[in-house]
ROZANU-252146 format. One record per residue: x, y, z of N, C-alpha, C in turn; residue in three letters. Coordinates in steps of 0.05 Angstrom, whole numbers, plus 5000, padded with zeros to 4 digits. Example, Ala and Ser with C-alpha at 12.3 -4.5 7.8 and 13.67 -1.06 7.14 Angstrom:
<atoms>
526448865156524649105156526449345156Ala/525749555142527349795143525850015157Ser/
</atoms>
This chain:
<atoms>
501749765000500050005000501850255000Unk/501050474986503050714982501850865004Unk/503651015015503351195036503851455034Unk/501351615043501151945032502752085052Unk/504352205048506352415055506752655049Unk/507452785073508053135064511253095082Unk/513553285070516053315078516253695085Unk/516753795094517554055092520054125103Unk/522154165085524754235093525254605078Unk/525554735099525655075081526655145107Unk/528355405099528555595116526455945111Unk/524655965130523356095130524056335133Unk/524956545112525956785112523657025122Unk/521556975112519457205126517256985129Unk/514357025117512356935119512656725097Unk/514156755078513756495055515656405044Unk/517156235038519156065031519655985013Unk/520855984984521655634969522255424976Unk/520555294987522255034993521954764971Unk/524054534986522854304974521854124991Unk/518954074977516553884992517253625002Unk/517953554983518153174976520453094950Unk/522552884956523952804937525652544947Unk/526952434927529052334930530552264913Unk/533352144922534752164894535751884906Unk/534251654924534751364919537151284939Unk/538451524957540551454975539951315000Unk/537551265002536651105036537750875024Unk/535550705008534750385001538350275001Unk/538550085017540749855005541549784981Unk/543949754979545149724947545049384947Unk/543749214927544948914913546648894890Unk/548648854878548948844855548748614837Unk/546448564842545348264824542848344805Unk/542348174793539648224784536948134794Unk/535248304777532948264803531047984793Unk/530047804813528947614791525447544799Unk/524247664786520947644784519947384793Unk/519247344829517447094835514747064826Unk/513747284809510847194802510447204767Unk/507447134766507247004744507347254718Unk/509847174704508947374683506847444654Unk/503947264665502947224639501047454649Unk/500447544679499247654691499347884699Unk/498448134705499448304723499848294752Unk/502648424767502148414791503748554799Unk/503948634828505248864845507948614845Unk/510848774842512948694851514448804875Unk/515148514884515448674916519448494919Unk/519148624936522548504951523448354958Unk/525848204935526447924939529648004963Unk/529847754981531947854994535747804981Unk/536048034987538648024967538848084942Unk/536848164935536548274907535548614902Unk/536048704880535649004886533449104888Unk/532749304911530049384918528549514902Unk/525949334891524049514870521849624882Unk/521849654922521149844922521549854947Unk/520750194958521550204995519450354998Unk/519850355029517150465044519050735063Unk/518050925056519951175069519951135096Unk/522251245111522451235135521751535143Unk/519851715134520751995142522652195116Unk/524752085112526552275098526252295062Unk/526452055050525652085023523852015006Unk/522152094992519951884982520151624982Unk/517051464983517551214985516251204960Unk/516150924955515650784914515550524917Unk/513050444900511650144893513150134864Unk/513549854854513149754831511949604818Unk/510449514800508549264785509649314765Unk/508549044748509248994726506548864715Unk/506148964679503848894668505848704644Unk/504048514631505348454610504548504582Unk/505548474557505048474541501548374530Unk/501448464509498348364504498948084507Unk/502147924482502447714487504447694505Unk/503947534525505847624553508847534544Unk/511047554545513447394549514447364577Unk/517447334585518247194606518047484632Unk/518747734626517847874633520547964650Unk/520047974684522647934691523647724708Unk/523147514700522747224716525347114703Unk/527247224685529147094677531547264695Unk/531047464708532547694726533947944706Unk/533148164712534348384695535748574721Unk/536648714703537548994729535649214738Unk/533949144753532149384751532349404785Unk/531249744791530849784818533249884827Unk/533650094863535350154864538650114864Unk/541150254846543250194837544050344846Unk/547150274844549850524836551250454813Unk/550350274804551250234777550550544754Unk/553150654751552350884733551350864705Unk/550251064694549251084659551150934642Unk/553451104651556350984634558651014657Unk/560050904636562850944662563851244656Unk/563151424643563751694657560851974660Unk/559151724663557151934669555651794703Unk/555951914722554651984751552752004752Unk/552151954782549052024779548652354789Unk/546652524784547252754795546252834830Unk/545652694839545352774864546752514882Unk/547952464899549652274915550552084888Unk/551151794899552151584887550151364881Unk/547051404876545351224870542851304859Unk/541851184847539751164825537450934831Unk/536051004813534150694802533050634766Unk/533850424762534850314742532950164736Unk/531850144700529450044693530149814665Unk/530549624663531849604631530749324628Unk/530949184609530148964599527248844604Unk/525449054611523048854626521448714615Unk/520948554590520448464571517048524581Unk/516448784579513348824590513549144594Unk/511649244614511949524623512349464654Unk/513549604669515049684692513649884699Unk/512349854724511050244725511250254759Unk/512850384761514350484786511650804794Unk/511150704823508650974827510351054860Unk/510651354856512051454883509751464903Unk/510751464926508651604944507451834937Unk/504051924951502752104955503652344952Unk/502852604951505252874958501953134970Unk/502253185001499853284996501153624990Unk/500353824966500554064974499354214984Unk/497754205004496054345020498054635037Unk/496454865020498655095030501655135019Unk/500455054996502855164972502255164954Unk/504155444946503455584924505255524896Unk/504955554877506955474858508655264858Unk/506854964866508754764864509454784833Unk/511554544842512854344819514054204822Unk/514654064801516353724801519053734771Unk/520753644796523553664768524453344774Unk/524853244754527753034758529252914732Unk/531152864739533052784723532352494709Unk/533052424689532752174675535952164652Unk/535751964650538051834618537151594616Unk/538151594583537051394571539651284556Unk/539851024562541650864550542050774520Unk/545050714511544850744480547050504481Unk/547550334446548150064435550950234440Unk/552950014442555650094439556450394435Unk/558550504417558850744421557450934406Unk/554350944410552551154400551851184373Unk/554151054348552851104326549851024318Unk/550050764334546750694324544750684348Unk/541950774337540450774350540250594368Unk/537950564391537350414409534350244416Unk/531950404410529750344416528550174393Unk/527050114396524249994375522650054370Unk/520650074349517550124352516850434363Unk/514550494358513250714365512250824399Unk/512250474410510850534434507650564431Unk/506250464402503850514411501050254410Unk/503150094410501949814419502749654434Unk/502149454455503649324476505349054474Unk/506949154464508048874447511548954443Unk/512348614446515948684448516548814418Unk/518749044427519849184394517249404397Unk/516849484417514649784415515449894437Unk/517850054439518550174468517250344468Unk/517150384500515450684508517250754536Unk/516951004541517351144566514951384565Unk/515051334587512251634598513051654631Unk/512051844637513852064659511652214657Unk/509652244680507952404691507352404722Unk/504852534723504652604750500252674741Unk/500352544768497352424775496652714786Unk/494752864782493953014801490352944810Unk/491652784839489252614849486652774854Unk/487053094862484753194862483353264838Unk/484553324818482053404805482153074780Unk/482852874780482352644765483852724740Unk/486552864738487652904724491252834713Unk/491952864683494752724689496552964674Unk/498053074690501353124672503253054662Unk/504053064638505752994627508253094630Unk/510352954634513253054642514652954606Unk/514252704597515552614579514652384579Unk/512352304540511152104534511952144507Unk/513551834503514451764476512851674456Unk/510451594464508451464457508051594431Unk/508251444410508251514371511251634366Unk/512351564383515551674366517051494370Unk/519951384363522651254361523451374393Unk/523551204406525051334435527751434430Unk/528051304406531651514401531551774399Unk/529751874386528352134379529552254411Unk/529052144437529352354456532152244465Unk/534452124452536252034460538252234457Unk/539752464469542052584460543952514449Unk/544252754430546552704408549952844404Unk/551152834403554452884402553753164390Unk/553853414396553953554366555753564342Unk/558053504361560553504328559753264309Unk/560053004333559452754308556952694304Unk/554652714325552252564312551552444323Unk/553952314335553252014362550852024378Unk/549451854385548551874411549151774434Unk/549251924454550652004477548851924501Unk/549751874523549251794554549152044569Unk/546952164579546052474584544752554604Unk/544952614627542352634637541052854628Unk/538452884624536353134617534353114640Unk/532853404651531853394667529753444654Unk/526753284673524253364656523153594683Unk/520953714675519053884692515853894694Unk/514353854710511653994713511354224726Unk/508654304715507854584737505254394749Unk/506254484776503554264789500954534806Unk/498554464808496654534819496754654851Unk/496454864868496754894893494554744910Unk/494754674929491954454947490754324933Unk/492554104923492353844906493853564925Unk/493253374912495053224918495553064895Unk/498953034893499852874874501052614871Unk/501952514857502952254852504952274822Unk/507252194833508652174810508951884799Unk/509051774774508951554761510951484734Unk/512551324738514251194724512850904702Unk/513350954675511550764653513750674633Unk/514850414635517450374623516350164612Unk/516650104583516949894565519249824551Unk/520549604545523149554527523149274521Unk/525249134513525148844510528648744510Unk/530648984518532948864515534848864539Unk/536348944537539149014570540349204562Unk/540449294535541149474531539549724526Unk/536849714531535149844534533750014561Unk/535850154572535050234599535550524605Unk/533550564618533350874637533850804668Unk/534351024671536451054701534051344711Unk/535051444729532551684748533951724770Unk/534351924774535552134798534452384813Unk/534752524830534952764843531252904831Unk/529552724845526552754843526252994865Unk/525653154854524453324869521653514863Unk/520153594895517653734884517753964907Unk/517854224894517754414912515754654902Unk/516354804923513855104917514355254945Unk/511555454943513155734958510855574983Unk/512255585007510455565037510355785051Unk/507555855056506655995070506156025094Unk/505956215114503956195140501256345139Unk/499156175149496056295148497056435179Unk/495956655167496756895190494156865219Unk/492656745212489756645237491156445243Unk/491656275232492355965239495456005264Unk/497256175247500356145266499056395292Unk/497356455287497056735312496356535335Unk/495256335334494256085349495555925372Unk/498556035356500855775366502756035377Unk/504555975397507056065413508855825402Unk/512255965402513955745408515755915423Unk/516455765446518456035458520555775473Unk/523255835490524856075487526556025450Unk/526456155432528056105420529856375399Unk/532856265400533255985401532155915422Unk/533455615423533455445453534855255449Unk/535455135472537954915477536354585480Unk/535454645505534054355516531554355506Unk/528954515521527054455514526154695496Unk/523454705489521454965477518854875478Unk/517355095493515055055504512955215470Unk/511354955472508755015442506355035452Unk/506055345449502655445463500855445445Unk/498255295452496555425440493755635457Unk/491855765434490355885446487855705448Unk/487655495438485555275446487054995463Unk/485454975479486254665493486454465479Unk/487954295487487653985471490253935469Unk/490753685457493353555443494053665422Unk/497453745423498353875389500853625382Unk/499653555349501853405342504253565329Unk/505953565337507553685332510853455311Unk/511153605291513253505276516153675277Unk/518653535274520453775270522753665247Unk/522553745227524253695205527153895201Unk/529353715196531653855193531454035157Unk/534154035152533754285127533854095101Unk/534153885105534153645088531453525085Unk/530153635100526353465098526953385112Unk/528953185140528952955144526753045176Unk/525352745181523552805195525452685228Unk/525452865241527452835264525352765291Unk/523152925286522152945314518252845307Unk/516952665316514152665305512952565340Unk/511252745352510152685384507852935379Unk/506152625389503552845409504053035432Unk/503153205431505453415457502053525472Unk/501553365496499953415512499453595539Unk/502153645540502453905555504354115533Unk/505454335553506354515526510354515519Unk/510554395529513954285541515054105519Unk/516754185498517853955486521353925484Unk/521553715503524453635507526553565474Unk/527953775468529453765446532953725456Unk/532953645471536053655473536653385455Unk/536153255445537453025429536853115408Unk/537153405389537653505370540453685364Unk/540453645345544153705350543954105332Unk/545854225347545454565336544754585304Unk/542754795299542354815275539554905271Unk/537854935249535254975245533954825234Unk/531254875241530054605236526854755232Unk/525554605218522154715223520854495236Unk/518954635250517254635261514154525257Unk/513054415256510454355237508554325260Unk/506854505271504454425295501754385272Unk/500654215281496754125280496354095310Unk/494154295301491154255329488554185308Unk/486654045309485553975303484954115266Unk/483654315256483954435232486354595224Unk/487554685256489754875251492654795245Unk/493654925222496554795224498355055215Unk/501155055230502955235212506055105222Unk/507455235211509855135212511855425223Unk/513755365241515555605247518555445245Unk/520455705240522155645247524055595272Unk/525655385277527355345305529155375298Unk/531355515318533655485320534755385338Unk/537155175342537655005363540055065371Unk/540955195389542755185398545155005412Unk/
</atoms>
């Protein structure tokens, strides 16, 4: 089951911020360097889940970076699918040997699936943001040294020798889809970079983009078809950000005092009750998550630096900044 998540890592300069919401670029999950090998039936569709010792096609976030499901559909006429073991799921195996990944030393890796592969991220809620969006990086793999093409087919039937890639984003509130990058009726070489002096095609990362909806919730989605090993995309440094605000009724609600502060910081509100309170470092990473039933919250096992803040009281929520001394 995918799990809906909000991240907020920003430093709050006045009342509103750029930050980034939700991302990752695949550095939590464990590295295998084997291939991955499909226990279920490939004549069928089904959710692929985590064989042990083999590379993870999918994780469940701990807090810090998106989490991601994988399934696999097959062909109209099914073939072996990935039951013979391909490389797919999180790597450090690079594009090429002199192309990196762009954000740390790991990736996730899609290639041979003799079917479609459709990798779906976690939830993203933007509630109280303005001007999201979604960036990430992708490359696309090419035959020996680039003179010749790589792909098959058009992509517009489901069948081996018809590659496709598509790269969107769900926007669950209004029953709607974005397009980041759908090959669908073209030569996937078509989006393959090329050498400009010689012509070659080249191992590249290109970044795609959406403009996403404010008080939505999204879903980003990965749609990979191919039929070879040398037919693979790689994906990095996912990110979705926008400007955060404070509802000026909502934060008038809440105190945080002394701060800075060292040990503790006391969180007032002007209504009674339980506040859940979150505290994320500048990384998104989620450090602190407690019901705080009196107004006292013990922070000394946070180490100096800033951090936000995230209080809910029942409808009310805002986020401040801490500084920790």
């Amino acid at each position: 089951m995918m799990k809906k998540i909000t991240f907020i890592a920003a430093l709050f300069a006045s009342v509103a911020s750029f930050a980034q919401i939700a991302g990752t670029s695949f550095e939590e999950p464990a590295i295998f360097t084997v291939q991955y090998v499909d226990t279920g039936d490939a004549n069928v569709a089904h959710d692929l889940v985590n064989n042990p010792d083999e590379p993870l096609v999918d994780y469940a976030s701990t807090g810090g970076e998106l989490g991601f499901n994988a399934r696999y559909v097959p062909y109209d006429t099914p073939s072996e699918g990935l039951t013979d073991g391909d490389f797919v799921g999180v790597t450090d195996f690079t594009p090429s040997a002199t192309v990196d990944y762009t954000d740390g030393t790991q990736g996730y890796q899609i290639s041979d699936a003799d079917g479609n592969f459709i990798l779906e991220f976690d939830t993203v809620d933007l509630t109280g943001t303005t001007t999201p969006g979604l960036s990430l990086d992708f490359a696309l793999a090419i035959n020996g040294d680039g003179t010749n093409g790589n792909y098959e087919g058009d992509g517009t039937v489901n069948e081996s020798g018809s590659d496709r890639l598509r790269i969107y984003v769900k926007d669950l509130t209004n029953g709607t889809e974005i397009d980041i990058l759908d090959s669908t009726g073209s030569d996937l070489d078509d989006f393959v970079p090329t050498d400009s002096g010689t012509g070659n095609y080249i191992v590249a990362w290109q970044t795609g983009t959406a403009a996403l909806l404010p008080n939505t919730t999204v879903q980003l989605v990965i749609e990979a078809r191919m039929n070879a090993g040398g037919e693979a995309f790689f994906f990095d440094n996912i990110q979705i950000s926008g400007t955060l605000g404070n509802n000026t009724a909502q934060d008038s609600q809440f105190a945080m005092y002394p701060n800075p502060a060292t040990t503790y910081v006391n969180i007032t509100s002007k209504v009674a009750g339980a506040k859940q309170v979150s505290i994320y470092d500048v990384l998104g990473k989620q450090v602190v998550n407690t019901t705080l039933i009196n107004d006292r919250l013990d922070i000394g096992a946070l180490d100096s630096g800033v951090y936000i803040v995230k209080i809910k009281q029942g409808n009310a929520t805002t986020t401040k900044k801490l500084v920790v001394r």
